[in-house]
N, C-alpha and C positions, 0 to 999 in steps of 0.2 A: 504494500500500500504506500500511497506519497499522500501528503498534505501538505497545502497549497495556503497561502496567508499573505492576504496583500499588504501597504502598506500606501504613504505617500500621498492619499486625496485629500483633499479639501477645496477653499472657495478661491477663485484667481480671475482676476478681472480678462474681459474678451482683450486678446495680444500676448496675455503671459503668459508662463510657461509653468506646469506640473513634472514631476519626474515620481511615476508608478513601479514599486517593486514588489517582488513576489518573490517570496523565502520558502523553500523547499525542504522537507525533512522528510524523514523513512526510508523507502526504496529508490534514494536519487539516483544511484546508477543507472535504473530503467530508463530515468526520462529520457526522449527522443526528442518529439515535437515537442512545443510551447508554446502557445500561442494569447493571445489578449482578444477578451469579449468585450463588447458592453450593452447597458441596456437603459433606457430612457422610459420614464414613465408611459404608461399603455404601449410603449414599443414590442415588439419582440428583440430576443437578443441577437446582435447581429458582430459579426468576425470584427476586427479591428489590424492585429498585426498575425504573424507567423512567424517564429526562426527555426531551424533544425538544429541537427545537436552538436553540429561543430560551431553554428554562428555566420556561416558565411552564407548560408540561403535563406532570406527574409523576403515575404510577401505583405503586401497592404491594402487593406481599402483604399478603392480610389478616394474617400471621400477624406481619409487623415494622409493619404503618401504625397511627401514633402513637406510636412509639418510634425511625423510622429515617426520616432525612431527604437525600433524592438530592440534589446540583446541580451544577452546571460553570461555568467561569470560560470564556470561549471564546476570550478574550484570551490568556490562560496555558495553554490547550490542557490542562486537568487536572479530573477530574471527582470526584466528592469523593460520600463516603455516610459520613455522622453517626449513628452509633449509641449510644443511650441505652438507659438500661432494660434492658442488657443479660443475659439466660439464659443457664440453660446450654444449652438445646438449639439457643441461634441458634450454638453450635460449630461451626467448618466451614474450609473453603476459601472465598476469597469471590474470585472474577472478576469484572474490568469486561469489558463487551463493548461495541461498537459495529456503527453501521451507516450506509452513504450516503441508506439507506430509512428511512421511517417508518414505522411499524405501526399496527392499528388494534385492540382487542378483544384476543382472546385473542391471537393473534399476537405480541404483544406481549411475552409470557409465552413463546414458544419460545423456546427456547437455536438454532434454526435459520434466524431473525431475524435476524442479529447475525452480520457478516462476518468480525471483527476479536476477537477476545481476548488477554488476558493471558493471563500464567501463574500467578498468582493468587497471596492472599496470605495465613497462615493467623492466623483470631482464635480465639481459647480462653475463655470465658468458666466458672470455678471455682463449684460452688456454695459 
């Protein structure tokens, strides 16, 4: 088993910038994938970043790529999403998730990808 524990939200006016971490314990050697959800009042929860598990293949929502940077320390078991440029509508809940799998394509993007989650943590961005 892994357990997943975000860290890093809170309120930041629209332009600044958050930095979201996720600290891993128990079976961290499985992890594979990793990747960041989030979720917005009456939204559904929708993909945000992807890394794999060496750190050199990262995927993005179009709607954060160029403003939001995934990565993991694999030493420190903590996975980390840098958020710039911050809006109001990126307001949400944000979940790390994880997997012993890697994905490929769209896959990638399902929240049923991902064995292991948080219980997330929430960013507010004011206009």
């Amino acid at each position: 088993q892994v357990q997943l524990v975000e860290s890093g939200g809170g309120l930041v006016q629209a332009g600044g910038s958050l930095r979201l971490s996720c600290a891993a314990s128990g079976h961290t050697s499985t992890i594979y994938l990793v990747g960041w959800f989030r979720q917005a009042p009456g939204k559904e929860r929708e993909f945000v970043a992807a890394i794999g598990r060496s750190g050199g293949n990262t995927i993005y929502a179009d709607s954060v790529k160029g403003r939001f940077t995934i990565s993991r320390d694999n030493t420190k078991n903590t996975f980390d999403l840098q958020m710039n440029s911050l809006k109001p509508e990126d307001t949400a809940i944000y979940y790390c998730a994880a997997d012993w799998r890697g994905c490929s394509g769209y896959g990638c993007y399902r929240p049923n990808s991902y064995d292991y989650w948080g219980q997330g943590t929430q960013a507010t961005v004011s206009s």
